[in-house]
Each structure stands twice: as C-alpha cells, then as structure tokens.
C-alpha positions as CSV (number, residue, x, y, z in Angstrom):
1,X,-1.0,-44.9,-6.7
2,X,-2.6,-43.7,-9.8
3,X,-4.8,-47.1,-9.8
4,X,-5.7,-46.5,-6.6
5,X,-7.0,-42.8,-7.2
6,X,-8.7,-44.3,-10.3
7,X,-11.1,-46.6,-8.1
8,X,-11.7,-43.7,-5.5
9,X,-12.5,-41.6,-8.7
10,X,-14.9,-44.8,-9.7
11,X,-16.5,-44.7,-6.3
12,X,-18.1,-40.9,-6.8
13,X,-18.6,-42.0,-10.1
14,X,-20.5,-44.4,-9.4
15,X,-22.4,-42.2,-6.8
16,X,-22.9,-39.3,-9.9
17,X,-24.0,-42.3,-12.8
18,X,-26.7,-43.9,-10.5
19,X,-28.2,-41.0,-8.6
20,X,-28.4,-39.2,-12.1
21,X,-31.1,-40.9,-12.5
22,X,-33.1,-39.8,-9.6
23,X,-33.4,-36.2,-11.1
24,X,-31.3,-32.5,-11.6
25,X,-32.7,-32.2,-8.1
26,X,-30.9,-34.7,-6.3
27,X,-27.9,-34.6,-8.6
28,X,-27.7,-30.8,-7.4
29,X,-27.9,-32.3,-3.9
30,X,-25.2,-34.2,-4.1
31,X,-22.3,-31.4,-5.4
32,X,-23.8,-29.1,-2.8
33,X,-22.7,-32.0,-0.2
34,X,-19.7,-32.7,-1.9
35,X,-18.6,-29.7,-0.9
36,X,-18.5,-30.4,2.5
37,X,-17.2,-33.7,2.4
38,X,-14.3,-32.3,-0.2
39,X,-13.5,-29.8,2.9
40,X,-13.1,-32.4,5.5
41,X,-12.0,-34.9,3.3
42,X,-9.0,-32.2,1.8
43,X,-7.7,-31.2,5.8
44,X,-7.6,-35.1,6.3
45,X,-5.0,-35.5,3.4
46,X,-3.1,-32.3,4.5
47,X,-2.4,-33.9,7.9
48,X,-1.6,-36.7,5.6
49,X,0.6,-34.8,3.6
50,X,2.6,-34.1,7.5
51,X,2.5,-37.7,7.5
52,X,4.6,-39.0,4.4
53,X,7.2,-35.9,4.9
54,X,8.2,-37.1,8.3
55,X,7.3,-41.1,7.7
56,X,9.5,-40.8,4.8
57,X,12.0,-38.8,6.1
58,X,12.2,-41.1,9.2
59,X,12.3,-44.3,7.1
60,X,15.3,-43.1,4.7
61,X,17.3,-42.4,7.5
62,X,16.4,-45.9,8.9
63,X,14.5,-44.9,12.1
64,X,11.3,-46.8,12.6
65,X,10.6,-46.0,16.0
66,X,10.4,-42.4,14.4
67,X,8.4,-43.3,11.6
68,X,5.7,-45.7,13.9
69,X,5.4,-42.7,16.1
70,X,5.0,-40.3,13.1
71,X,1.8,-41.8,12.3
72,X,0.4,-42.2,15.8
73,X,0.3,-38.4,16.2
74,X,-1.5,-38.2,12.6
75,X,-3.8,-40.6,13.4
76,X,-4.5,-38.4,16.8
77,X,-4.4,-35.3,15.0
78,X,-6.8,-36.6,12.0
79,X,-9.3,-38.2,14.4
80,X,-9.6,-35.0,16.2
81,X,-10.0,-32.5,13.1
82,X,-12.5,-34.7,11.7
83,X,-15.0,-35.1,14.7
84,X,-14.4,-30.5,15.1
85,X,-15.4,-30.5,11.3
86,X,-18.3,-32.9,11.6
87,X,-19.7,-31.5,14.5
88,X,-19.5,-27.8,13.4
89,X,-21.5,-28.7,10.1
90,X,-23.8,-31.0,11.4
91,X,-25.1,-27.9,14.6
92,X,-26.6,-25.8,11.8
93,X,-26.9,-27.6,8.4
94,X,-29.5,-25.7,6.9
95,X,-27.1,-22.5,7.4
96,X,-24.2,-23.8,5.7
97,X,-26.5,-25.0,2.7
98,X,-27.7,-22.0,2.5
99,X,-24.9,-20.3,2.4
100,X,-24.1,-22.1,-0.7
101,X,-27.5,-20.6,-2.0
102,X,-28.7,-24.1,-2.2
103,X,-32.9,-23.6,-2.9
104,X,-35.0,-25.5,0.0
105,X,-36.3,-28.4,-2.0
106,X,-32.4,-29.2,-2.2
107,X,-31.6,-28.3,0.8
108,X,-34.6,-30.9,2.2
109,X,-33.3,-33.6,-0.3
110,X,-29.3,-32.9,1.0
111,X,-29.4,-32.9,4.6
112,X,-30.1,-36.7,5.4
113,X,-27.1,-37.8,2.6
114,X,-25.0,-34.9,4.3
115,X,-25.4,-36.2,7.9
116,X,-24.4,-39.6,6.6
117,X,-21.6,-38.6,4.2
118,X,-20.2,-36.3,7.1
119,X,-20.1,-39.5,9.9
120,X,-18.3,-41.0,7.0
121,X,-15.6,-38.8,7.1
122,X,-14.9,-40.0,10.8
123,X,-13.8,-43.3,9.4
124,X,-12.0,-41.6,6.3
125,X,-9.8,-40.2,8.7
126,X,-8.8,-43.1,9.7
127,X,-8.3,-45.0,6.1
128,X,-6.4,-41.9,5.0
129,X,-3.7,-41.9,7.6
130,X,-3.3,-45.3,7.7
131,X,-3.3,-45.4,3.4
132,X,-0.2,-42.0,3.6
133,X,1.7,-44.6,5.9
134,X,2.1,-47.4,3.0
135,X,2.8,-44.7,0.6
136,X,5.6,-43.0,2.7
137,X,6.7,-46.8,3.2
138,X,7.1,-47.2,-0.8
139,X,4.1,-49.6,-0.2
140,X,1.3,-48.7,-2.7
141,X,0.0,-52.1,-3.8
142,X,-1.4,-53.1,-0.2
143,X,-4.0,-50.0,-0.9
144,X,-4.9,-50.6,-4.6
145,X,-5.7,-54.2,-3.3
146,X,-7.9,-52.8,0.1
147,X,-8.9,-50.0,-2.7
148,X,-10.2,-52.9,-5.2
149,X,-12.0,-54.4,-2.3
150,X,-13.8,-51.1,-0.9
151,X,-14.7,-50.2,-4.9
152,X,-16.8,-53.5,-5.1
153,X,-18.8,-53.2,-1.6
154,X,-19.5,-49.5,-2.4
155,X,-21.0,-50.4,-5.8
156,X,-23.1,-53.4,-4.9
157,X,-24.0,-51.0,-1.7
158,X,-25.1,-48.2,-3.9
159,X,-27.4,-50.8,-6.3
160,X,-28.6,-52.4,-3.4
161,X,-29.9,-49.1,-1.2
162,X,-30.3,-46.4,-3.8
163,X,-32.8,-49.0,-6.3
164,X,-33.8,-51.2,-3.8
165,X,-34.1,-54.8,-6.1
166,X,-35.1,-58.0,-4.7
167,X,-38.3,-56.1,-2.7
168,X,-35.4,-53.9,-0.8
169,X,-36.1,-50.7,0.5
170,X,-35.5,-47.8,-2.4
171,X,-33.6,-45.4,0.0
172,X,-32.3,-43.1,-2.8
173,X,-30.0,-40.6,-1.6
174,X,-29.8,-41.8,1.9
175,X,-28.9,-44.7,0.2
176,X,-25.8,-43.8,-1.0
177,X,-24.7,-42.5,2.1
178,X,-25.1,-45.8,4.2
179,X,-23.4,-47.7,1.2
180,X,-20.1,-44.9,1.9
181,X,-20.3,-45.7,5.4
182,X,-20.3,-49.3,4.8
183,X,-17.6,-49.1,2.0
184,X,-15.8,-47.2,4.5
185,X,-15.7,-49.9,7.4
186,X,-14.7,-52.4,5.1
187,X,-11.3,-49.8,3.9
188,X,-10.4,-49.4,7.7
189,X,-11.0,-53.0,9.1
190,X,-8.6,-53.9,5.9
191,X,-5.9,-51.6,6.3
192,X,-5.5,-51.9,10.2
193,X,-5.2,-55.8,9.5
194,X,-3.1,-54.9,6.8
195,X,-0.6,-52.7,8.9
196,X,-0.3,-55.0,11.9
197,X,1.1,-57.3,9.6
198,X,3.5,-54.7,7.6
199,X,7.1,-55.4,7.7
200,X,8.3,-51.8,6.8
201,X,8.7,-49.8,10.0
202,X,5.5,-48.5,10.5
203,X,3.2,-51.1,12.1
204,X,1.6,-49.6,15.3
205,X,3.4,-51.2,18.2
206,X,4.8,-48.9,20.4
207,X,7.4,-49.4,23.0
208,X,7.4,-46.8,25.8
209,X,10.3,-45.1,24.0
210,X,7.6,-44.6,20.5
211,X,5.4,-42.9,23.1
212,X,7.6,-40.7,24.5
213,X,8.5,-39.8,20.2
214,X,5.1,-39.8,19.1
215,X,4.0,-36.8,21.8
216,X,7.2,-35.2,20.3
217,X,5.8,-36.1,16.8
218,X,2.5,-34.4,17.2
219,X,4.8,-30.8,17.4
220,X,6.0,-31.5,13.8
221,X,2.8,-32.5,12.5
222,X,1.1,-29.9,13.6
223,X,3.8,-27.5,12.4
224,X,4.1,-29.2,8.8
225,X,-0.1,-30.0,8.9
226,X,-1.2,-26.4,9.7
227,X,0.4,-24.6,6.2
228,X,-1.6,-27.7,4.2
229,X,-5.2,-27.6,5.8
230,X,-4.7,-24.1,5.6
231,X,-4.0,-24.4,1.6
232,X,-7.1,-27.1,2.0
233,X,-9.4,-24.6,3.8
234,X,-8.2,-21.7,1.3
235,X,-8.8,-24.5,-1.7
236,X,-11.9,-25.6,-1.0
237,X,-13.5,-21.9,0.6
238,X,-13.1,-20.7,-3.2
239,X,-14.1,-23.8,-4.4
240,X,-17.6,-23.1,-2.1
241,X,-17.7,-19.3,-3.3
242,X,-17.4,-20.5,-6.6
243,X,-19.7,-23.1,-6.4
244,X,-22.3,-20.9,-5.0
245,X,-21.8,-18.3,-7.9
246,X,-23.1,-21.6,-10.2
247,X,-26.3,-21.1,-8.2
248,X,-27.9,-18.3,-9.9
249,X,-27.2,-19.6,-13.3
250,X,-29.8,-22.5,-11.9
251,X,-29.8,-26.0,-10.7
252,X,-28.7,-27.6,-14.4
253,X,-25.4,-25.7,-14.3
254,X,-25.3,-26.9,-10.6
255,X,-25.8,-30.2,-11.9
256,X,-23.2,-29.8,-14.6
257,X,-20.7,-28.8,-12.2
258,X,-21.1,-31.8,-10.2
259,X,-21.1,-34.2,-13.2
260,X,-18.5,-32.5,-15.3
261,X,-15.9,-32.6,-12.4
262,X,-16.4,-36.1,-11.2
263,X,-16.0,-37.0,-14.9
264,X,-13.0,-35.4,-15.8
265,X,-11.3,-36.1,-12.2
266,X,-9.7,-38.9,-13.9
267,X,-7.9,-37.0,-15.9
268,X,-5.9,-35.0,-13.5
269,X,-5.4,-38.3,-11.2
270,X,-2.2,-38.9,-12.9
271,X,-1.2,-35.7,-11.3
272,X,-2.4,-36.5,-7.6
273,X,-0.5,-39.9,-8.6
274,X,2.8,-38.7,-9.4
275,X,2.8,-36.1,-6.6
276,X,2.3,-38.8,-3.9
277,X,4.9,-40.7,-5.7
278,X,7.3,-37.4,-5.6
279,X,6.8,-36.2,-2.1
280,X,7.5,-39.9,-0.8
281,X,10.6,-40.0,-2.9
282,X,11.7,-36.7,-1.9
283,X,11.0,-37.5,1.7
284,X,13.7,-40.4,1.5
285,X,16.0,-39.0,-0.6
286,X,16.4,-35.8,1.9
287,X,16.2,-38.5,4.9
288,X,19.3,-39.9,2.9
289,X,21.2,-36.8,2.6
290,X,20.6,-36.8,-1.0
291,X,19.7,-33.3,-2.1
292,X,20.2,-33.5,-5.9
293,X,18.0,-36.7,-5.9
294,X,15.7,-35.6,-4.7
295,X,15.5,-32.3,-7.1
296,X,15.5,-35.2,-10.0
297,X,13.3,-37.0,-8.8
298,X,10.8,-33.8,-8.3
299,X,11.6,-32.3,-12.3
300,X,10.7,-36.2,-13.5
301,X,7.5,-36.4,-11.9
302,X,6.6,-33.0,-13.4
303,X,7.6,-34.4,-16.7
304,X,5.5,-37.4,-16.4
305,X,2.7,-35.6,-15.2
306,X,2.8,-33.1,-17.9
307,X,3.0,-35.4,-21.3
308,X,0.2,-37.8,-19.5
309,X,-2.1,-34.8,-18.4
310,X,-1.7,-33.4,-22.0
311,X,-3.5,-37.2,-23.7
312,X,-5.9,-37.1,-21.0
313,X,-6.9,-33.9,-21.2
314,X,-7.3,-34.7,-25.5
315,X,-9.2,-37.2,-24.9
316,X,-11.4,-35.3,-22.3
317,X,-11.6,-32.7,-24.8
318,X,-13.1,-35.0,-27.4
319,X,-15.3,-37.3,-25.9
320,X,-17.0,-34.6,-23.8
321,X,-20.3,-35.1,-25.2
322,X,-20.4,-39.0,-24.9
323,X,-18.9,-39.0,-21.7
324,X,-21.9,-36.6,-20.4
325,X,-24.8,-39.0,-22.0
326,X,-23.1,-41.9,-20.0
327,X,-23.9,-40.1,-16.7
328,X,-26.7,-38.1,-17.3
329,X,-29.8,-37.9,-19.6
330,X,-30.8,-34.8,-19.3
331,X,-30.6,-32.4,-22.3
332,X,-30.2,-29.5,-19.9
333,X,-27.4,-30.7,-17.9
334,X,-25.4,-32.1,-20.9
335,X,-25.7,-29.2,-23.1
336,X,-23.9,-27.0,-19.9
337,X,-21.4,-30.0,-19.5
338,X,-20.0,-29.6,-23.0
339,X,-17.7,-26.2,-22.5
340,X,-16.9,-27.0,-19.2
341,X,-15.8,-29.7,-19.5
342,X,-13.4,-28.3,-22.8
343,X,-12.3,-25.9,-20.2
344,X,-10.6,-28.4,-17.7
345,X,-8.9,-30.4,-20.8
346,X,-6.9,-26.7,-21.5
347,X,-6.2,-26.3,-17.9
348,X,-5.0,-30.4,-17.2
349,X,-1.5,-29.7,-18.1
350,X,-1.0,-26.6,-15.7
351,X,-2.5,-28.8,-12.9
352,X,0.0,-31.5,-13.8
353,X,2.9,-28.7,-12.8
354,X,1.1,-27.8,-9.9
355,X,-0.1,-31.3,-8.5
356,X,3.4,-33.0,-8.8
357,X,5.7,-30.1,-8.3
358,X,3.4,-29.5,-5.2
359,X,4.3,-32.9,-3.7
360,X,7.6,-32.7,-4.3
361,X,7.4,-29.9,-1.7
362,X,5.3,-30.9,0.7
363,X,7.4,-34.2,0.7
364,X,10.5,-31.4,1.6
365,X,8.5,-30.2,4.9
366,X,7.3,-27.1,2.6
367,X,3.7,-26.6,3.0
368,X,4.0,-23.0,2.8
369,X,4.6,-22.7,-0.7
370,X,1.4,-24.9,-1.7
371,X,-0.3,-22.4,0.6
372,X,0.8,-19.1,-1.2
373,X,-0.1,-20.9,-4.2
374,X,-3.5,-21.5,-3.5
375,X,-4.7,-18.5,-1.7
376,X,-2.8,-16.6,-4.8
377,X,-4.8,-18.7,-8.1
378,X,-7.9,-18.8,-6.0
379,X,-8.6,-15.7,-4.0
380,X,-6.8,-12.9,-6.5
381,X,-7.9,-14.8,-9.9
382,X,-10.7,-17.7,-9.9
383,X,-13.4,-15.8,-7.5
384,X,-12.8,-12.7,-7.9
385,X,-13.3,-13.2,-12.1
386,X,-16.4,-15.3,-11.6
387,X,-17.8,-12.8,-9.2
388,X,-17.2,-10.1,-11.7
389,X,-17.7,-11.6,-14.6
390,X,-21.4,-12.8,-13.3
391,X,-22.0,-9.9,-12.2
392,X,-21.8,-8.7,-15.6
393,X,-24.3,-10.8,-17.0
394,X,-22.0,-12.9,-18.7
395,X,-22.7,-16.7,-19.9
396,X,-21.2,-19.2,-17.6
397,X,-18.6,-20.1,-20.1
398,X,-16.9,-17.1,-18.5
399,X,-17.0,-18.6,-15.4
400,X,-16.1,-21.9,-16.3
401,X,-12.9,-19.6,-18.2
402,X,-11.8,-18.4,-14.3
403,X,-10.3,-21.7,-13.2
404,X,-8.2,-21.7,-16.0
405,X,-6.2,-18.7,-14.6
406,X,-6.3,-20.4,-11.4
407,X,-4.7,-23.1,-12.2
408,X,-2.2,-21.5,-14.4
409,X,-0.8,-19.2,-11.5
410,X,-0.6,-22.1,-9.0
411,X,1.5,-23.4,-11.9
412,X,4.0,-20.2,-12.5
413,X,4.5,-20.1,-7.9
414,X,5.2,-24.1,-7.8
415,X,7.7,-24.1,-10.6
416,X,9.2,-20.9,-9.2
417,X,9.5,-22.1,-5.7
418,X,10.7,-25.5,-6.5
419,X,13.4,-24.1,-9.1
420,X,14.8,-21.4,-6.2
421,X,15.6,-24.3,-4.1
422,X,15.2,-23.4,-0.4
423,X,13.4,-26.2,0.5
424,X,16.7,-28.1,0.0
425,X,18.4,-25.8,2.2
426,X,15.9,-25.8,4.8
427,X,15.0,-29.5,4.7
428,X,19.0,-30.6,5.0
429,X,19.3,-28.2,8.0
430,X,16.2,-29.8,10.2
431,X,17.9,-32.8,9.7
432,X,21.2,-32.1,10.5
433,X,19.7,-30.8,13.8
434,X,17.8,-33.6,14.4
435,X,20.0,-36.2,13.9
436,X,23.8,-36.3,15.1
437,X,24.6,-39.3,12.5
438,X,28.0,-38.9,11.3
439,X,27.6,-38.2,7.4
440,X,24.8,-38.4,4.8
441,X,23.9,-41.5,2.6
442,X,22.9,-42.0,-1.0
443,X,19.7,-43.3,-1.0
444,X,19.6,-46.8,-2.7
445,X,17.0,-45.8,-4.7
C-alpha cells in the first residue's frame, strides 16, 4: 500500500519536476488546480473509505454476496458525486479561480489543464473504488502492479505532450492533462480486467439476490460516506482558504506551496499507508467478532506510523534545499520552499497519529470522529491563525507555523476517540443486528 501511494506521489511529481520548467506562472497554475482536483479526488476516497468498512466487514464474516454488492453501490455513488463535482466547477471556472485570488494571467494559463484534470476525475472514480475493493480484500499487490503500469504511461505521456520531441506538438500544460487522462484509462481498463478475474469475494457478478443487497448497500454507504466527504469538503475548504491566503504573499510562495507539498507528500505516505492497512484490518477483525484485535491492530499501526514518520520527516528536514533545486530552478521559489518545507518535517509525526489512528476508525464505521477532527484543527486553528496572522503583516513563516497546530489537534481528538472506545461498542452492535450467526469468530489473522 505504501508502494502504491509512493508511485501516485511520483505521478504529481512528475507533473511538478517537468512543468517547473515552464515558469512560476504555470507552476502557480497547476496548485491553484490542484485544488480542485484534491476536492473531488478527497470525496472519491471518502466514499471509498464506506467501501473497505463494509467490504471488510462483509468479507470477515464470510459474506461475499455482501461484500460484491458493497462495492456496486460505491461504484454508483462515486460515479455520481464525481460527474455533480465536475459539472459544478466546470459552469463557472473563472469564479472558482478567482475565488482562490488566482491573478488572470493564471487563471488564462489554468482553465484548459483544469477542464482536462477535472474529466479525469470521472475515470478516478472509478480506479479508486475499484483499488478500496482489493484493499478491503487484503489484496494490495494487484494495485501496486496496475499502479507500476499507470506510473510509466503517465511519465512517457507527460515527456511526450508537455516537450513535444520527435517534431510532436509542445502542448505544455494542456499537456499534462491529456497524459492524466490517458494514464487514467490505462488504471481502469486494468483494474476491471483485474477484478473479473479476482478470487476473493468481490468480483462484480451479481445474482438477482446481490441486487436486491446492493440497493440495500447504497443506505449504508451513504450513511458511513456522508461523515467522510463531509471531513473531505471540511479538509480541503481550509486547505482552499488557506491556499488563497498564499496569494497575496505573491505567485513564488504560491509556487512554493505547490512544490514544497508534492515534495514532502512522500513523507507522510507511510501514514496514508498504514491507515488503509488499519481500517481493513479493523474491518475484519470486527466482521470476526474480534474487538480486542482489532484495538491492537489500530495502537500498532500508530506505532509504525509514528517511528517511520519521525526518519522521514529528518530526512525532509535536511535535504530541504536539495530536494527544492531538483524540482525547481528558481531562486525565488526555493528560497520560500526552505522553512516550509522544515515546517511539515515537525508536524510529520502528529500526522502519523492522525492518518493511521484515523483509519482505524473509519475502518470501525466511525466517520464521525475524523469529521470533528477536521473541522476542529482546521476551522478553529489553521485558518483562522493564517488569517490573523496575515493580517498582521507577518512573514509567511507564520503561516506556514498554522498547520502545525492543525495537525497537532487532529492528533490529541483521534487518540482520544480511539482510546474511549465506542466505536467497539457501536461497531459490535450493528453487527449483532445485522447478522443472526450464532457466536463470534477469532479472525485467522
């Protein structure tokens, strides 16, 4: 899983290191439409998130017909959200820029990449849900492989449209977004011939019984999606206000965002890793009747997460300045990317907590405690410092200093909430409800 999240990591990467050479300009482009595709792209892997709690839960109680109809409703639900979010951006594009207080020279170099990027997302859907049902299925090799695949078409895509060699077209931004769209086609032609052929209770093949459960499926999505889009929508909302606060300090901070958090993304992936790996094992565990393993396997994660966040974030911390000249040549941009970039190394083992204690609760069916979280770190500490502190005057290493309390308050509610317990409680009750089976299992995990 952590691979895996390493070559998506690669693939904006690669995006950042070859369009940084196009200018501050289109660099600045590309976070403002990051933005939105971050938006659409974080409700996808909410609904996601609904997916591996009840895949997971279905499979460690042995019901496949459960778990195959699971991910038929998220597939219905993902396709749906994505087309609303598309459609609502792409009516009034120059608005929503705006409201980011993009300039109009970027707003004029963003809008073809953002129409592309934003069709995009339409197959993402897709690639997503289909990607959460190996990973609630303890199958996370089949992506890396499809991921391996869709990493190399994306960057010989990207070389091909954005430089235009061998007397090809030099398409430059534009580029970039038909080489996602491409890459894209290739991830969800691979994983659908990859599920037809999957052997662990999920292929899509339903009987008229997996129907009849899927309609009853999308309920419980819905129910367990609607807390995590809303922690998505609350997320990345800040993330937008915050970004937009950037604005005023000019487009090289802009451009030292967008660099600086591509960059260090690898170093919290351990984090996103380690939570998918907890909320599928806490899925099965409850699905098992196994309470206490599941709390074990939640505390481990964290643990994991933690000590590897805390070398990554070192290493972050010290190769800051090379790291910046790798993706960017302009004194400007790297001179802003220095202390930012020191700032997410302090905050990488609070976002370890957070990440993996996070989808050890979500995996439970709580998606209500990432929500508090989020809409407590974000709304009541990261914008509402930036916001004063730039209005202020202050440098934008103040700002920068924000997410740090962000991310340690998400950190303080996750570890609260998962140490109370209640999600056991709640979880083992749902399924004693929903299933009359005569006494719980031990998982054999």
């Amino acid at each position: 899983m952590i691979l895996s999240q390493v070559l998506a990591s690669a693939v904006g990467l690669i995006d950042i290191a070859m369009l940084g050479r196009l200018g501050p300009h289109s660099l600045a482009a590309v976070g403002y439409v990051t933005q939105f595709f971050w938006l659409s792209q974080a409700v996808l892997m909410a609904i996601g998130v609904a997916g591996v709690a009840l895949i997971a839960r279905s499979l460690g109680a042995d019901d496949a017909p459960r778990a195959r109809a699971a991910l038929g409703a998220c597939l219905a639900v993902a396709a749906v959200v994505s087309a609303a979010i598309a459609t609502v951006v792409l009516s009034v594009p120059r608005f929503w820029l705006g409201l980011l207080n993009a300039s109009p020279e970027v707003i004029e170099l963003a809008l073809p990449y953002l129409r592309l990027t934003l069709f995009s997302t339409l197959l993402f859907a897709v690639s997503i849900t289909l990607e959460c049902g190996f990973r609630a299925a303890r199958d996370t090799r089949t992506p890396l492989v499809i991921a391996i695949a869709v990493t190399a078409v994306k960057t010989l895509a990207n070389w091909l449209l954005i430089f235009g060699p061998f007397g090809l077209p030099r398409l430059g931004l534009p580029g970039a977004g038909i080489a996602t769209i491409t890459a894209q086609l290739v991830a969800v032609t691979l994983l659908a011939l990859a599920n037809r052929r999957l052997d662990l209770g999920i292929a899509l093949a339903f009987s008229r019984r997996e129907l009849a459960l899927a309609r009853e499926s999308l309920r419980e999505v819905v129910r367990l999606a609607t807390p995590a889009m809303l922690e998505r929508l609350v997320l990345n909302l800040a993330l937008m206000a915050y970004f937009a606060l950037l604005a005023d300090y000019g487009a090289a901070i802009v451009a030292a965002y967008t660099v600086g958090v591509r960059v260090t993304s690898f170093s919290w992936i351990p984090g996103t890793g380690f939570a998918a790996a907890a909320a599928t094992l806490v899925g099965h565990a409850l699905g098992a009747g196994a309470p206490r393993e599941a709390t074990r396997a939640g505390w481990r994660a964290a643990r994991l997460a933690v000590g590897v966040s805390i070398v990554l974030g070192l290493c972050v911390a010290f190769a800051r300045v090379p790291l910046a000249r790798v993706f960017t040549d302009d004194e400007g941009v790297i001179e802003a990317l220095g202390p930012f970039m020191l700032t997410l190394a302090l905050a990488q083992p609070l976002m370890g907590i957070h990440f993996t204690l996070g989808g050890a609760l979500r995996g439970a069916g709580d998606t209500l405690s990432p929500l508090l979280a989020a809409t407590a770190g974000n709304w009541l500490l990261r914008v509402p410092l930036a916001y004063a502190f730039q209005r202020h005057g202050l440098d934008v290493v103040w700002i920068w200093l924000a997410l740090v309390f962000d991310h340690l308050a998400r950190a303080t509610w996750m570890s609260l909430a998962f140490l109370r317990g209640r999600w056991r409680t709640r979880a083992m009750a749902r399924a004693t409800a929903a299933s009359p089976s005569p006494a719980p299992r031990r998982s054999p995990s």
